[in-house]
Backbone as JSON, one array per atom type, in Angstrom:
{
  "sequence": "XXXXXXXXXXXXXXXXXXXXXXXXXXXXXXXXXXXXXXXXXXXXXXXXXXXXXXXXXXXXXXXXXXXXXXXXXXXXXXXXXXXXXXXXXX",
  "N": [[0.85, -1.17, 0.0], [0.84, 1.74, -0.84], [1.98, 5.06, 0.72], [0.82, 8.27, 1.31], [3.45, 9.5, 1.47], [5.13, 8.18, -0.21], [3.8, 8.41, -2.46], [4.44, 10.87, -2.68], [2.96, 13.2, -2.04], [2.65, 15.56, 0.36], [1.85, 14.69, 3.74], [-0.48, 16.22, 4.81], [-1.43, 16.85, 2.55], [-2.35, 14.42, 1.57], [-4.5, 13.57, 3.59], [-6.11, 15.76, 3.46], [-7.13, 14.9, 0.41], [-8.34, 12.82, 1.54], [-10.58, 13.95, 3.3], [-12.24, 15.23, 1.32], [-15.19, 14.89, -0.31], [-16.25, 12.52, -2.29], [-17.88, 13.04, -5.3], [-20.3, 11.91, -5.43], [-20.67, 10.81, -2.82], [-20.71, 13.45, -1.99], [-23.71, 13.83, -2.96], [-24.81, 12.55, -1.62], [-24.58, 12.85, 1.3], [-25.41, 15.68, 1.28], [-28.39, 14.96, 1.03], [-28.54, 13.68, 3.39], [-28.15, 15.8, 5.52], [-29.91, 17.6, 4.55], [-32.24, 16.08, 5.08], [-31.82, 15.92, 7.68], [-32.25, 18.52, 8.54], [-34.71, 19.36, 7.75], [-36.19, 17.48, 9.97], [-35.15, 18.69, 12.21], [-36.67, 21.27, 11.24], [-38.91, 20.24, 11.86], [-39.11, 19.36, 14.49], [-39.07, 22.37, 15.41], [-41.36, 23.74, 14.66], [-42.93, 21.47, 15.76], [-42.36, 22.88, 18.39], [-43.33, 25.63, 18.57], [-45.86, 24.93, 18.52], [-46.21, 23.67, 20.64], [-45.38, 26.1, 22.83], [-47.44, 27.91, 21.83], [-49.4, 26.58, 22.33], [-49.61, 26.79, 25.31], [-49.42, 29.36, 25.78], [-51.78, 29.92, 25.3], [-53.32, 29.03, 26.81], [-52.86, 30.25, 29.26], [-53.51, 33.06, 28.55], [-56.22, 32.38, 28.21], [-56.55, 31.44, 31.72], [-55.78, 34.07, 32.56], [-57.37, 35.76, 31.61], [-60.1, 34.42, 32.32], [-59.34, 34.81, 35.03], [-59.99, 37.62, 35.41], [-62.54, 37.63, 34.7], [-64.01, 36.6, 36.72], [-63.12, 38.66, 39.03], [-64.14, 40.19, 37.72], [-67.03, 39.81, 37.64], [-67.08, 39.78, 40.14], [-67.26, 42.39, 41.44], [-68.94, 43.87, 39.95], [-70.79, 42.2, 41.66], [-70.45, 43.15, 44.15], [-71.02, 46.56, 43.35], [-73.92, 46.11, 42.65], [-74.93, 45.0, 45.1], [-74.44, 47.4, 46.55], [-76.24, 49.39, 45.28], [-78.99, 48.23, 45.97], [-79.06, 48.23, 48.48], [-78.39, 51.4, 48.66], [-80.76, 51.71, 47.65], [-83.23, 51.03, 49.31], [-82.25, 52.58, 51.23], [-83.07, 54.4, 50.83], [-86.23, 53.95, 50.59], [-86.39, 53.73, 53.86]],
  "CA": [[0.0, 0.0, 0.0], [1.48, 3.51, -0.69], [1.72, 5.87, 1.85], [1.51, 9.76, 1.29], [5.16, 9.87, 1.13], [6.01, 7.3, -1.23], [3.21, 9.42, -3.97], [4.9, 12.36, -2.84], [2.23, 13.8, -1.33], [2.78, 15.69, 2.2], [0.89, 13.6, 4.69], [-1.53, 16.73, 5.47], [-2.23, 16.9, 1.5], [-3.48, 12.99, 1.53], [-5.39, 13.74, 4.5], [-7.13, 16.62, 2.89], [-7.08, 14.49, -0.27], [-9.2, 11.91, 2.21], [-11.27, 14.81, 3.92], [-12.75, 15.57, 0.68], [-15.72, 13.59, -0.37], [-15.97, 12.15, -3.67], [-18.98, 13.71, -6.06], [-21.43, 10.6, -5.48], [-20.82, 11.19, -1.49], [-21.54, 15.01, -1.68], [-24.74, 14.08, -3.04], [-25.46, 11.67, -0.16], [-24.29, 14.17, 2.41], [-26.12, 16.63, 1.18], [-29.38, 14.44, 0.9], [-28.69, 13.54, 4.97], [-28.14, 16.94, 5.68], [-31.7, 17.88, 3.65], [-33.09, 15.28, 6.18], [-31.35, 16.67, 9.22], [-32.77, 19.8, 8.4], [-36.16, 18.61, 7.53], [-36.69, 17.04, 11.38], [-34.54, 20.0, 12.81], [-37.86, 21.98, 11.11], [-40.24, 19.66, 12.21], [-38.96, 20.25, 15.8], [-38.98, 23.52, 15.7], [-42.55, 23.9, 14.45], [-44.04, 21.28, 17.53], [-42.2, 23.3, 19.71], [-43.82, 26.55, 18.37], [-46.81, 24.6, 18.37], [-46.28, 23.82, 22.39], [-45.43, 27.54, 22.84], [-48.25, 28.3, 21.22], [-50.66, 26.15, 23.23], [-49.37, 27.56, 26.41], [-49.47, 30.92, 25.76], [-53.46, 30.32, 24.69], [-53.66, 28.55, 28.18], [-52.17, 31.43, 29.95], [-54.14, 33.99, 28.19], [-57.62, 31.62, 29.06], [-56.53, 31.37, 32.56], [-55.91, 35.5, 32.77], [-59.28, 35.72, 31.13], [-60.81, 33.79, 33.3], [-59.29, 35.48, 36.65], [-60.41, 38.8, 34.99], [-64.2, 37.98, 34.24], [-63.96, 36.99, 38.36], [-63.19, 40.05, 39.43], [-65.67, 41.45, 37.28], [-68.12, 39.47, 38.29], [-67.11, 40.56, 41.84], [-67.04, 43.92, 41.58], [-70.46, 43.99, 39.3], [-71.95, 41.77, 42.61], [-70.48, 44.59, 45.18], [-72.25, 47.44, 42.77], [-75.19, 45.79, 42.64], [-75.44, 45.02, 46.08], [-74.26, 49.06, 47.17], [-77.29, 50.05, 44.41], [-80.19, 47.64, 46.32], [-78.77, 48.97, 49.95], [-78.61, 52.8, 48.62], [-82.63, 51.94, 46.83], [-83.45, 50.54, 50.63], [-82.24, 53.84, 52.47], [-84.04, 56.35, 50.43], [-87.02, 54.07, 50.51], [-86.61, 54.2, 54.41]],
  "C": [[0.89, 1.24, 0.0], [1.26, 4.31, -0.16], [1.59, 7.27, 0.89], [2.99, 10.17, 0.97], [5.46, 9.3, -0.08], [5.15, 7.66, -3.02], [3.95, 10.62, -4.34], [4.28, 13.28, -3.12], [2.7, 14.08, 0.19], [1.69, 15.22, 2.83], [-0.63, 14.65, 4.63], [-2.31, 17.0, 3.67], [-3.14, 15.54, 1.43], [-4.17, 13.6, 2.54], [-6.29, 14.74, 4.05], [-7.74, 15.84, 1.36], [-8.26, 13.66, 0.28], [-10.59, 12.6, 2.43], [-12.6, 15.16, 2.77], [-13.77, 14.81, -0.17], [-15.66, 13.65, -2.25], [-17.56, 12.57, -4.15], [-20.33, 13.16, -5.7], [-21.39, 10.89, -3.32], [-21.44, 12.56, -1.2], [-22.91, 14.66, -1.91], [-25.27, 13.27, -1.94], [-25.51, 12.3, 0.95], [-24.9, 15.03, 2.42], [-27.52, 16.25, 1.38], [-29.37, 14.64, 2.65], [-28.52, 15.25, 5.63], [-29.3, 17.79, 5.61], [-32.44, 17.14, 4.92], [-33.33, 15.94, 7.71], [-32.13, 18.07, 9.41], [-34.32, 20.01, 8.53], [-36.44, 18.35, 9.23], [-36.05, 18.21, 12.39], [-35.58, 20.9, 12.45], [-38.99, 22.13, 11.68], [-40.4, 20.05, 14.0], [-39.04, 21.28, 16.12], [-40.76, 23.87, 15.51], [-43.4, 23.13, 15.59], [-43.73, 22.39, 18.1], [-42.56, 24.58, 19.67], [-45.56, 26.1, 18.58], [-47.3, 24.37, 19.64], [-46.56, 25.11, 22.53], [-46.73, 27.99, 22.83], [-49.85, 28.15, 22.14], [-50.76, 26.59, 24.69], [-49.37, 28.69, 26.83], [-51.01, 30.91, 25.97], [-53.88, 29.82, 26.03], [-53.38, 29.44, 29.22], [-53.04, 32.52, 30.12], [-55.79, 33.95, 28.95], [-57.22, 31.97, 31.06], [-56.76, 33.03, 33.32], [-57.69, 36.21, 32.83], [-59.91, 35.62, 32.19], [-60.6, 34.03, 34.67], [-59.94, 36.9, 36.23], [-62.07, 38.9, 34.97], [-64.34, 37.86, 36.11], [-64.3, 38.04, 39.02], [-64.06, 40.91, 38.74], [-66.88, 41.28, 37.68], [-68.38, 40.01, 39.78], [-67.19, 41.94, 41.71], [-68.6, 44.14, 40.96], [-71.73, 43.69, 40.4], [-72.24, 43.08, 43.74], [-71.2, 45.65, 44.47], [-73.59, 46.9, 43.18], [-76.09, 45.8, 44.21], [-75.31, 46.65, 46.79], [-75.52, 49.13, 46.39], [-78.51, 49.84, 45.51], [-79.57, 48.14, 48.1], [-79.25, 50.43, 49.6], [-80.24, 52.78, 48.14], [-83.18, 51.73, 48.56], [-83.21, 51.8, 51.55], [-82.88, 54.38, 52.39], [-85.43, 55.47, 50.49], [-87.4, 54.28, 52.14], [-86.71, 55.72, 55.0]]
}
């Protein structure tokens, strides 16, 4: 087997010589890469899609402490109104 030396090649040229894929590999590399990318997408989109659902659960929950307090505050009116109708009718 012929080393790097004995082509008369410096060792770090074979090794870059190695490093470098052959035409039929780039396209394979590139395909897995396409893939990688592809599920690296797909992840990113659930996890916008979590996000997403948590925020809307957040928002509901706000909501829903907000109508509360409205409701409370609408009961206290109501009840000051039917007290103040009760004075003036005594």
């Amino acid at each position: 087997m012929e080393t790097a030396e004995d082509k008369g090649e410096a060792p770090s040229e074979a090794a870059e010589a190695k490093a470098e894929p052959e035409e039929g590999g780039e396209d394979e590399e590139c395909k897995q890469e396409e893939k990688e990318l592809e599920k690296a997408e797909e992840k990113i989109a659930e996890a916008q899609e979590e996000l997403n659902k948590k925020e809307i659960k957040a928002e509901a929950a706000e909501a829903a402490e907000l109508e509360k307090r409205a409701n409370a505050i609408a009961q206290t009116e109501a009840e000051e109104a039917e007290d103040e109708q009760l004075n003036e009718e005594a």
